[in-house]
C-alpha positions as CSV (number, residue, x, y, z in Angstrom):
1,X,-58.9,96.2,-92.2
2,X,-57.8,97.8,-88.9
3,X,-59.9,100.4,-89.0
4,X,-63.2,97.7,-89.4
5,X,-61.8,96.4,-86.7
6,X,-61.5,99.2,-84.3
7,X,-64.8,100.5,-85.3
8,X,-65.9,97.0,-85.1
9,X,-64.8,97.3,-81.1
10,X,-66.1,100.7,-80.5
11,X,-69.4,99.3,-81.8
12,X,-69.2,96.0,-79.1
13,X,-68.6,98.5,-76.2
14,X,-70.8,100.7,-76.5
15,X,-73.6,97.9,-77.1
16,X,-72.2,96.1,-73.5
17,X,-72.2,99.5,-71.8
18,X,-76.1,100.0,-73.1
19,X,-76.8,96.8,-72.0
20,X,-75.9,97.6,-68.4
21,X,-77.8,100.1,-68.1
22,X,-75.5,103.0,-69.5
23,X,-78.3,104.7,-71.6
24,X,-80.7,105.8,-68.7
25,X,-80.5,107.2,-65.2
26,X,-83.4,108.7,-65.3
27,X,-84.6,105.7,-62.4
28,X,-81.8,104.6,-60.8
29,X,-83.6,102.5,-58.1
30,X,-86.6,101.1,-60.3
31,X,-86.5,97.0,-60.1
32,X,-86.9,94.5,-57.4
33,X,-85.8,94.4,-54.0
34,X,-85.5,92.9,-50.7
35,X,-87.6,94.9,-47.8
36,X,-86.6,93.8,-44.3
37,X,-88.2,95.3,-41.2
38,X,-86.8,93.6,-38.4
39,X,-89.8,95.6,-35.8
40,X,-92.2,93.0,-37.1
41,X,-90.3,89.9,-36.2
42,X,-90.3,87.8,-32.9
43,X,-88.0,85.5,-31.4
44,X,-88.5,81.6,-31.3
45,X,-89.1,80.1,-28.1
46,X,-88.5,76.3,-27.0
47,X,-89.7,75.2,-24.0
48,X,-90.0,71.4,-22.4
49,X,-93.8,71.5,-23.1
50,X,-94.2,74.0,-26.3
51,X,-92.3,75.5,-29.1
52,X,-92.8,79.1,-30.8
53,X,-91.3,79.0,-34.2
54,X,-91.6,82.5,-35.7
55,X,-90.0,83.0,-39.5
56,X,-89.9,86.6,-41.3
57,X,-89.0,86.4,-44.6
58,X,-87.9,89.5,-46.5
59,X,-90.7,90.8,-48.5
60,X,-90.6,91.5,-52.5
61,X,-90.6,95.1,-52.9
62,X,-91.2,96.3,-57.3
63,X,-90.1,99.9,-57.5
64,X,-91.1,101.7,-60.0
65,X,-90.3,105.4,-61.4
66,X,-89.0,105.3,-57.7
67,X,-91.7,104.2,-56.0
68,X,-93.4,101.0,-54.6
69,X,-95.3,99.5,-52.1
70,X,-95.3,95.7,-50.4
71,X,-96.4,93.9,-47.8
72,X,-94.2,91.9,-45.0
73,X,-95.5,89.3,-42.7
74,X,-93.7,87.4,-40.0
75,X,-95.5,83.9,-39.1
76,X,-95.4,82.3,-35.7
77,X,-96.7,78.7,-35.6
78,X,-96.8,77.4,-31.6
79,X,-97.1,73.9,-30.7
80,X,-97.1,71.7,-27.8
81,X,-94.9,68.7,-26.6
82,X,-96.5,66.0,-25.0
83,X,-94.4,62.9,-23.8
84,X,-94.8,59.5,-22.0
85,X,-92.8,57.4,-20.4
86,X,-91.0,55.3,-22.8
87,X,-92.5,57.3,-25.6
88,X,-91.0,59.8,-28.2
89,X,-92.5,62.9,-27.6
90,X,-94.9,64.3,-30.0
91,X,-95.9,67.7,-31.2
92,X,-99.2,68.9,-32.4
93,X,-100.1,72.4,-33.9
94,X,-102.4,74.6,-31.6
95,X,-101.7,77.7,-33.7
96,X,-100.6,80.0,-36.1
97,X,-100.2,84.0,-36.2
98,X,-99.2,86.2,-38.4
99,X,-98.5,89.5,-38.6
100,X,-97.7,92.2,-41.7
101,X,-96.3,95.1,-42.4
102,X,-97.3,97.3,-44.6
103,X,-94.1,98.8,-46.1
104,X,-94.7,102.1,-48.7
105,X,-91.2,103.9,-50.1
106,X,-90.0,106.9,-52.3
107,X,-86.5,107.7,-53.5
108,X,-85.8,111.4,-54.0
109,X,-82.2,112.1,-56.2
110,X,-80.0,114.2,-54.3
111,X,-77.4,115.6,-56.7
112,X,-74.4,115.8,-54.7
113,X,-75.8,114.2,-51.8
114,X,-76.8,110.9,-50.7
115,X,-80.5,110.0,-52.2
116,X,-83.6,110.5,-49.7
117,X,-85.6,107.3,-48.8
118,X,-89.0,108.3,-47.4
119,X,-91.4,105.6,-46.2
120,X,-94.4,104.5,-44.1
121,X,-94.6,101.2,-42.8
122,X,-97.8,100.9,-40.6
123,X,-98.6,104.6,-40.9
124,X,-95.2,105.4,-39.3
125,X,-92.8,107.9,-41.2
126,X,-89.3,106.5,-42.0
127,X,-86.8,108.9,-43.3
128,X,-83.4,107.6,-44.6
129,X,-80.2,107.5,-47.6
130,X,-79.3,105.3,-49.6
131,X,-75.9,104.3,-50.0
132,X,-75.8,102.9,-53.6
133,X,-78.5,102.1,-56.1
134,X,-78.3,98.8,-54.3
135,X,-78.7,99.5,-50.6
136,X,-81.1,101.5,-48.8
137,X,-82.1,102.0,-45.5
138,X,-84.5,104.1,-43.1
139,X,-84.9,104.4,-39.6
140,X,-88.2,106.1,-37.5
141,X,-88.5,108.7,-34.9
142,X,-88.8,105.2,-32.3
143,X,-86.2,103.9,-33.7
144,X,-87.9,101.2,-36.0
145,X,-85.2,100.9,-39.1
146,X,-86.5,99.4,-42.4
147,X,-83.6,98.3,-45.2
148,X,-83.9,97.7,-48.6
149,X,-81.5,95.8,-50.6
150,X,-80.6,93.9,-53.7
């Protein structure tokens, strides 16, 4: 009977350990991410007669085999403030812009190193490490860094 049950346990260990993604490591960084590249955002502005709200959420990225492509884009919707005399102000909507980034990535195993993150975002080269299989991050020859997380 004990040794059912300590087979029994080796069995349920090994089955939670393959279930975390023990059995491959052949694509360490394949699943979904977070891309942030901070270049493409713009501050807010608020002003007595008009408003600038600009929002850039992080974009989806799906690697796959190590690779993967997405697309950021930063919105900026600008509006004016008109008020009277006795009167709540009101705002009305004379715009909207928005802008993308077009963020493409490889991850290059380093064995004994930190791994190589390569990408282009708007035709500019990026070259960076990653820290864990859950943080990336990347910075241009300007300067411009692009992170990847999740």
């Amino acid at each position: 009977m004990q040794f059912n049950t300590m087979l029994a346990t080796v069995f349920f260990i090994s089955l939670l350990l393959a279930s975390c993604g023990g059995g491959n490591d052949s694509a360490p960084y394949d699943g979904t991410w977070a891309a942030v590249y901070p270049a493409l955002g713009k501050p807010s502005t608020i002003t007595s007669t008009q408003t600038i709200i600009c929002s850039t959420p992080a974009a989806t990225l799906i690697i796959k085999d190590s690779a993967g492509t997405t697309i950021q884009t930063a919105t900026c919707v600008t509006s004016n403030i008109t008020s009277a005399s006795g009167v709540p102000p009101t705002t009305t909507v004379i715009g909207t812009q928005s802008t993308e980034a077009y963020i493409s990535v490889s991850i290059e195993a380093s064995p004994g190193q930190k791994d190589v993150l390569n990408a282009i975002v708007n035709g500019v080269t990026h070259t960076g490490q990653c820290i864990s299989t859950r943080a990336c991050s990347a910075v241009s020859a300007a300067g411009d860094t692009l992170s990847l997380t999740r």
